[in-house]
C-alpha positions in Angstrom: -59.8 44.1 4.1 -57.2 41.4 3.8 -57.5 37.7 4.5 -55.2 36.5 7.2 -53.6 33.1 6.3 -52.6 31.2 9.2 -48.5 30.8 9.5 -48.2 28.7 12.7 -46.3 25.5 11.9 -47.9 22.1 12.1 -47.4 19.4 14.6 -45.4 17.4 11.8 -43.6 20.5 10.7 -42.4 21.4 14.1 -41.1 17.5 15.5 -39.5 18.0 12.1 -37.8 21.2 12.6 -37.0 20.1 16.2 -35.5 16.8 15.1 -33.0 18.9 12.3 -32.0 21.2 14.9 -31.2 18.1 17.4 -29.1 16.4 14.6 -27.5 19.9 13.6 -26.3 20.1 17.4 -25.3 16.6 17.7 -23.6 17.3 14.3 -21.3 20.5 15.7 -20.5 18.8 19.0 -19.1 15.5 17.7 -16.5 17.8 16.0 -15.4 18.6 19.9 -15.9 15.2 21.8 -13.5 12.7 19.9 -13.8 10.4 23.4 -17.8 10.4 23.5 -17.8 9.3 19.8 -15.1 6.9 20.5 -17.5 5.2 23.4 -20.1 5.4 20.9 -18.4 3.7 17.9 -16.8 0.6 20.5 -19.7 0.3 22.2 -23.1 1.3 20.8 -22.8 1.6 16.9 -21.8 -2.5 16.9 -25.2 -3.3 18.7 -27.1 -1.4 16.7 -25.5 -2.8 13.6 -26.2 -6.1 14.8 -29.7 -5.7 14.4 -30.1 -4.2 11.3 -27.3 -6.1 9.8 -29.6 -9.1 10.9 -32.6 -7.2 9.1 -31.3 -6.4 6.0 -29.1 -9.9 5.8 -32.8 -11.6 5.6 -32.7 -10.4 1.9 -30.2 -12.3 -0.9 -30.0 -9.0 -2.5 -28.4 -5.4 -2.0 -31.3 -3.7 -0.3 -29.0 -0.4 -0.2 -29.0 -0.6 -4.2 -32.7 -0.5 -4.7 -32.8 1.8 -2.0 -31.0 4.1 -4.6 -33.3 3.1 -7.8 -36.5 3.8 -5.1 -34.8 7.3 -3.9 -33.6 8.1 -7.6 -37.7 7.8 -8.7 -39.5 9.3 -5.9 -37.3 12.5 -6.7 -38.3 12.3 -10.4 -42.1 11.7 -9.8 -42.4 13.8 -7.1 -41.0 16.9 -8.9 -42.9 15.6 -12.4 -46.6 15.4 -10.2 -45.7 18.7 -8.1 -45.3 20.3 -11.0 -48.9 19.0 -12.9 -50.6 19.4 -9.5 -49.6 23.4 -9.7 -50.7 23.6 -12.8 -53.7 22.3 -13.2 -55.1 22.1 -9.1 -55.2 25.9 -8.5 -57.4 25.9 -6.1 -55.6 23.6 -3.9 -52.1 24.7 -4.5 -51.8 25.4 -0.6 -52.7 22.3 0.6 -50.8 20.1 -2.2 -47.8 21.8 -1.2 -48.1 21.2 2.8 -48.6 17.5 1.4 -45.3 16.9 -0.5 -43.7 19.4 2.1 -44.7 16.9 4.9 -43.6 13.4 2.8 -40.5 14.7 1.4 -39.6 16.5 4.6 -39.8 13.3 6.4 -38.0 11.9 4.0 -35.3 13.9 4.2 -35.2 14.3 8.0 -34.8 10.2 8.2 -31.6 10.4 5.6 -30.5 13.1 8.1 -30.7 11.1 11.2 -29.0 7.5 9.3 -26.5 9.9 7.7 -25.5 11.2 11.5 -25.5 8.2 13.4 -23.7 5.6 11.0 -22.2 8.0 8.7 -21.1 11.6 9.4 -20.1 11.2 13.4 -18.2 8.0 12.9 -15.3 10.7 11.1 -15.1 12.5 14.4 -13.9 9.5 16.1 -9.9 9.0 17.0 -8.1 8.1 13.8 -5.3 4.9 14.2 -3.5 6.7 12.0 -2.8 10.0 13.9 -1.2 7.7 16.3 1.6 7.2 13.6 2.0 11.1 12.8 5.2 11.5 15.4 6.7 8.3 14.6 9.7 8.0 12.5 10.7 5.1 10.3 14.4 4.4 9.6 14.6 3.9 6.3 16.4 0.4 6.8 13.5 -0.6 8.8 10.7 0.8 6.4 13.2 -1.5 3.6 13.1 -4.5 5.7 9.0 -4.6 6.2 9.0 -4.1 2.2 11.1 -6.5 1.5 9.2 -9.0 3.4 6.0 -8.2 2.2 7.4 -8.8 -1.0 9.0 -12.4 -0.2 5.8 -13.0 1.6 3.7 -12.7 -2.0 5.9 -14.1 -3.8 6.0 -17.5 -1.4 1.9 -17.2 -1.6 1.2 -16.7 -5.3 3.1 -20.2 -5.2 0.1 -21.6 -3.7 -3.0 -19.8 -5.8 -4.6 -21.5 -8.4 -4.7 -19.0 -11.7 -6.7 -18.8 -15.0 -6.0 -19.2 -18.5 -4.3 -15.3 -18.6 -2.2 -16.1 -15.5 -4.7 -14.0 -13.1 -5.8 -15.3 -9.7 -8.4 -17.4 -9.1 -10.3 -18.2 -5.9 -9.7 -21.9 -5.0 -13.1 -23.9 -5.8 -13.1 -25.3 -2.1 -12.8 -21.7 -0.9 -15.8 -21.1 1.3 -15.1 -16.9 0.6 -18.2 -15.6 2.9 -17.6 -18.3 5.7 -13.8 -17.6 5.8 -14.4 -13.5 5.4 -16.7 -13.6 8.5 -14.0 -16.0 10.5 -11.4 -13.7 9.5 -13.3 -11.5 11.3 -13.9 -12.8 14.4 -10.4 -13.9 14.7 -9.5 -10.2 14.2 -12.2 -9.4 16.8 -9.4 -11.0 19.6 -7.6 -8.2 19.4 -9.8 -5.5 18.2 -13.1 -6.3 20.2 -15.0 -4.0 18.4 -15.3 -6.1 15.2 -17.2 -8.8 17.3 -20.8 -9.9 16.4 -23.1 -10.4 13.1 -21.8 -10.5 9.7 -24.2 -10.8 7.1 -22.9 -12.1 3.3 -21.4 -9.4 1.9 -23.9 -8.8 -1.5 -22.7 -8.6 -5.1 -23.8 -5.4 -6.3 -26.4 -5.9 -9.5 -25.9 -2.6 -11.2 -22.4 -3.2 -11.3 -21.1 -1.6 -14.7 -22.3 2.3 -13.3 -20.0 1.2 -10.2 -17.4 -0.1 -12.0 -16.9 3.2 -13.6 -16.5 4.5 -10.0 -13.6 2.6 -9.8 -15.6 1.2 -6.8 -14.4 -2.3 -5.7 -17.2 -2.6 -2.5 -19.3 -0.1 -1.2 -21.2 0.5 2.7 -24.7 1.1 2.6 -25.3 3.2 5.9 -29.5 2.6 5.2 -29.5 -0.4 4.9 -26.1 -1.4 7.0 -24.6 -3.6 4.0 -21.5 -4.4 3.0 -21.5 -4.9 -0.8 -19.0 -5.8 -3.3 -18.3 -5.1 -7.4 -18.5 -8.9 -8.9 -16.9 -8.2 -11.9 -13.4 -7.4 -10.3 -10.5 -9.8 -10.6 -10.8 -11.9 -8.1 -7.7 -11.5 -5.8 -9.4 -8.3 -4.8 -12.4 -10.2 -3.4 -11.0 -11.3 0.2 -9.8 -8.6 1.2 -12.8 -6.3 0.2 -15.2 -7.6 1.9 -13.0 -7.9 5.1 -12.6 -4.1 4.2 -16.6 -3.7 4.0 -17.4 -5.8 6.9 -15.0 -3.0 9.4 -17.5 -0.6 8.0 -20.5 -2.3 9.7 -18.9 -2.0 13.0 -18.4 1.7 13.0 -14.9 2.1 11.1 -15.4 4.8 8.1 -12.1 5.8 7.7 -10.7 3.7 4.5 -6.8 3.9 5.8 -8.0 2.1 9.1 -10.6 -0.6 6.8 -7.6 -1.5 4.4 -5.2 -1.8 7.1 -7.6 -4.0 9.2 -8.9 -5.7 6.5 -5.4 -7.5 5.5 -4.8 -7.9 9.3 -7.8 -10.3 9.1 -6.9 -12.3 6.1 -3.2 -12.6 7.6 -5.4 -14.8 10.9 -6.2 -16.9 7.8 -4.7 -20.1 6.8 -5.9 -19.9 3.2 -3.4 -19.1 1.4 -6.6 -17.2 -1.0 -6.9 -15.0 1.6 -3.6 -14.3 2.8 -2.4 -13.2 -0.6 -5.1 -11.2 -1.2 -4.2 -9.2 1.8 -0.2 -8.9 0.7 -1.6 -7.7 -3.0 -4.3 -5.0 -0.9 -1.0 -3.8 0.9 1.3 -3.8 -2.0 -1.4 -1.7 -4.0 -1.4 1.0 -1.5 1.8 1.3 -0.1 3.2 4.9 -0.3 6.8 5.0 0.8 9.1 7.8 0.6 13.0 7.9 1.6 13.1 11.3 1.1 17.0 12.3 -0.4 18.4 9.1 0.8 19.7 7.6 -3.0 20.8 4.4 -1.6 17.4 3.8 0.1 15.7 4.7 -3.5 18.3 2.3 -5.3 17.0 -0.3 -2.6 13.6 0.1 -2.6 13.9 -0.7 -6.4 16.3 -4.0 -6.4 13.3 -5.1 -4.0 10.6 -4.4 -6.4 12.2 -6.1 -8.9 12.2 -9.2 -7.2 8.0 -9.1 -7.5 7.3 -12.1 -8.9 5.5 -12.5 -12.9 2.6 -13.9 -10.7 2.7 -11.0 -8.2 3.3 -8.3 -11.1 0.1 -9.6 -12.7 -2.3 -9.8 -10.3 -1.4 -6.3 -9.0 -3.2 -3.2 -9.3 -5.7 -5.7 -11.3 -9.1 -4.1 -11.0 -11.4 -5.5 -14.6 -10.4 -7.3 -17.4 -8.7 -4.8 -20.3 -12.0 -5.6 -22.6 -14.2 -4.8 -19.6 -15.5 -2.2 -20.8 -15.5 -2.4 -24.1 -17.3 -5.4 -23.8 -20.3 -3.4 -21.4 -20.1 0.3 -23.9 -24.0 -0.9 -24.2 -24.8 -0.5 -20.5 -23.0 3.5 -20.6 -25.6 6.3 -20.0 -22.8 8.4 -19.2 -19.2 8.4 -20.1 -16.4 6.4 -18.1 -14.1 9.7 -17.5 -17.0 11.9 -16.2 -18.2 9.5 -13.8 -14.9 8.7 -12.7 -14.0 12.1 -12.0 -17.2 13.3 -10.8 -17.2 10.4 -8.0 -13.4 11.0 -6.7 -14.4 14.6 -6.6 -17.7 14.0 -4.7 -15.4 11.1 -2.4 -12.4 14.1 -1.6 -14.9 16.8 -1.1 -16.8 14.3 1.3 -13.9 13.5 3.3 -12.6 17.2 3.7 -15.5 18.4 5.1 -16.2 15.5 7.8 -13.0 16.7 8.6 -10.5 14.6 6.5 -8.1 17.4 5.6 -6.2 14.8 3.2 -9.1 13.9 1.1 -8.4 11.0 -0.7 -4.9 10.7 -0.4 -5.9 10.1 3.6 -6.2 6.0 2.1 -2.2 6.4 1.6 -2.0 6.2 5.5 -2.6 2.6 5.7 1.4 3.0 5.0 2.1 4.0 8.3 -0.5 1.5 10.2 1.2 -1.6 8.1 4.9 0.0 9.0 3.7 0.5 12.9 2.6 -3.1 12.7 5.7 -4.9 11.6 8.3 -2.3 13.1 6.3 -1.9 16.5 4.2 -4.7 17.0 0.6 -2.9 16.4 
């Protein structure tokens, strides 16, 4: 006669399953309630970010980052001591593997439940940027805003202080956390949503693996962090962590965090700060004129009025020697990573419903044109 083993789930093993299948649903309907998210993002996601913000700011280091070490080595030992358990605990294979089933489960079923509430929902929210798609430009106008973004450098770069290569460099009185969070606030006057706590943004420690990312600051959804890449030149620095601190307060989409970003370094009257924002927007720009000639002969006697200062300081991202001078710290090479994490970033965004991918950050275009041509 055969044993009968006992298949019934566990408590643990059923709140578990229960809790997937809530996020799963909660997952599906977001995609179909743009409003209810919209409430949730305004009204709920700051509070909650408040407090943990508050948490996680008690520490003077990237929590998120060791987060990642922590995550990186549980998955190693865990699948190393599975594996020795099932080979030499026979007898208890069963009830080893209902162990690590339980801990990992729960494990995975909290990165499930952060992920949803201040990650994947946040995409299902109303974009600013729709809000530009049946608007047209006259291509005299769209001239106009570029030409007076690139007087508006120009007159700022004036009053940077530079380094030995000509590069920016922020102003030793510049007080870069205190001003980022007033920046903020001030912003918060017209967009109430970016009200409340701002912990200092964090340098990030690890920063050569990030660097090959091409990442200039990055959101930690577990540990509600903004954090920023230290080694970048530091015109980038502003307006980054203006970009990071919208992410805290339930913006995700990166069009919407540049464009709001340099809208809160323009409330400053730094000029650090202001031309960091006018660099971010020059950077990303993406204007097209489409057959007009004229327009395209134009849009080029502008650009050639960028300043030496301007032209240097931008599309700066590391010094040229960067890494040559950090080949030691490579596990693995520059081009793979690079390409492996704007593959992983455009896959992401497509399927939270970003049918763009990455070239959705171009539409910061239209939100800086909407601002100057129709008052936004």
């Amino acid at each position: 006669m055969r044993k009968k083993y006992k298949t019934e789930l566990s408590p643990s093993a059923r709140m578990i399953f229960t809790i997937w299948m809530f996020l799963i649903i909660i997952n599906i309907l977001s995609r179909f309630m743009a409003s209810a998210v919209d409430f949730y993002i305004r009204y709920i996601f700051p509070t909650v970010s408040d407090f943990w913000c508050s948490v996680s700011g008690l520490a003077d280091f990237s929590v998120g980052e060791y987060m990642i070490v922590i995550g990186i080595a549980l998955v190693g030992i865990g699948i190393l001591s599975f594996l020795l358990f099932m080979i030499f605990a026979k007898r208890r294979r069963g009830k080893i593997a209902r162990i690590y089933g339980h801990f990992y489960g729960w494990i995975l079923t909290w990165l499930f439940f952060v992920l949803t509430f201040r990650f994947f929902i946040l995409y299902q929210g109303t974009q600013m940027s729709t809000q530009t798609d049946n608007l047209t430009f006259e291509n005299k106008k769209v001239l106009e805003v570029y030409e007076l973004l690139v007087e508006q450098a120009n007159q700022t770069a004036k009053k940077v202080n530079r380094d030995d290569t000509g590069h920016f460099v922020l102003a030793e009185d510049t007080e870069m956390m205190r001003e980022a969070k007033n920046c903020m606030r001030r912003l918060s006057q017209e967009f109430p949503q970016y009200k409340g706590v701002y912990p200092d943004a964090k340098p990030i420690a690890h920063s050569y693996f990030f660097t090959q990312q091409n990442l200039l600051g990055i959101y930690f959804p577990f540990s509600m962090e903004a954090n920023y890449n230290p080694v970048v030149y530091e015109v980038n620095l502003p307006v980054i962590i203006c970009h990071e601190f919208t992410h805290l307060k339930g913006n995700i989409f990166e069009d919407e965090a540049g464009y709001l970003a340099f809208r809160a370094c323009l409330t400053s009257e730094n000029p650090d700060f202001i031309y960091s924002g006018y660099i971010s927007v020059l950077g990303w720009l993406d204007l097209d004129f489409g057959a007009d000639a004229i327009a395209w002969e134009q849009y080029q006697e502008i650009t050639d009025r960028l300043s030496p200062e301007v032209r240097t300081d931008l599309y700066s991202f590391v010094p040229d020697d960067y890494y040559q001078m950090h080949r030691h710290e490579e596990v693995i090479p520059t081009a793979i990573v690079s390409d492996v994490a704007d593959t992983v970033m455009d896959a992401n965004l497509k399927a939270n419903g970003i049918p763009e991918g990455k070239e959705s950050y171009h539409g910061l275009t239209g939100l800086v044109l909407c601002y100057y041509i129709y008052g936004w």
